[in-house]
N, C-alpha and C positions, 0 to 999 in steps of 0.2 A: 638680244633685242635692245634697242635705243629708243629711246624715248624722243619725238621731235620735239627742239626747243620753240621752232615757231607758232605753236599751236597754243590759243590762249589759256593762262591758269585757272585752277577752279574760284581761285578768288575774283579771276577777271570776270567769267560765266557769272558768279553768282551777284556781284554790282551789274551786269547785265539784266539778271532775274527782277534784280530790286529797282531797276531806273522805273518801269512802267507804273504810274500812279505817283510818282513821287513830288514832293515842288520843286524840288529844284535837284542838280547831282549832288549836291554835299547832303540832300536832305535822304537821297538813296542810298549813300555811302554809310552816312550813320543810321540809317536803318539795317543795316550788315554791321553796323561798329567798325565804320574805318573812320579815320580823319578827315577832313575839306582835301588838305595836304597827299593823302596817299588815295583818296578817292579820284582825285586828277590824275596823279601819276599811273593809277589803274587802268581807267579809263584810256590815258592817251595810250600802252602799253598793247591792249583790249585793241585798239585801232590798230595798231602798228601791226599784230599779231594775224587780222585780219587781212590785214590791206585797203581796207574802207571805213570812213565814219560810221556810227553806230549809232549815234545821238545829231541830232538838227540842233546848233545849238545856235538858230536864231530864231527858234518858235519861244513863246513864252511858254517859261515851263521847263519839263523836260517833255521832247517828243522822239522817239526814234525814229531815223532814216527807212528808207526803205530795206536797205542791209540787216540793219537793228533790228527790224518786224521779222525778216525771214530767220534772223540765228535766232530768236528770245523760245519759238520752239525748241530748237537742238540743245540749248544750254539747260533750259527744264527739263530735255528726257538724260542729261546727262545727270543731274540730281536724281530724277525717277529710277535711274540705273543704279545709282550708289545705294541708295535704299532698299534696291532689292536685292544688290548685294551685300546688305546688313542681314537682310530679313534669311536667306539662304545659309548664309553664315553660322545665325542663331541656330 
């Protein structure tokens, strides 16, 4: 089994999780603990991976695109999945 490389990282998912509510993307990055610096490069990566913007980044703020709004469920049942593959685990 092969893993596909275009599919985006859990890092990229989870600065997805963190943009909503946040002030600005460096302010969602560091709320995850990345940099200004690799929260962009996430982010632009996060796009690429998709094929579409994820973030409107001419609303003040951070707002997400219409794209953004339909993945921001799938990346949270993707964290809901890891955890209950902890809890099974245990």
């Amino acid at each position: 089994m092969s893993l596909n490389t275009d599919l985006p990282t859990l890092r990229q998912l989870e600065l997805l999780v963190a943009l909503p509510g946040a002030a600005s993307i460096a302010a969602a990055g560091a709320r995850i603990g990345m940099s200004a610096s690799a929260t962009s490069h996430a982010l632009r990566a996060l796009e690429d991976a998709m094929g579409c913007d994820v973030l409107d980044r001419m609303a003040a703020g951070v707002a997400l695109t219409h794209a953004g709004e339909l993945a921001l469920p799938h990346a949270r049942d993707v964290f809901a999945s890891m955890q209950q593959l902890k809890t099974v685990a245990a």
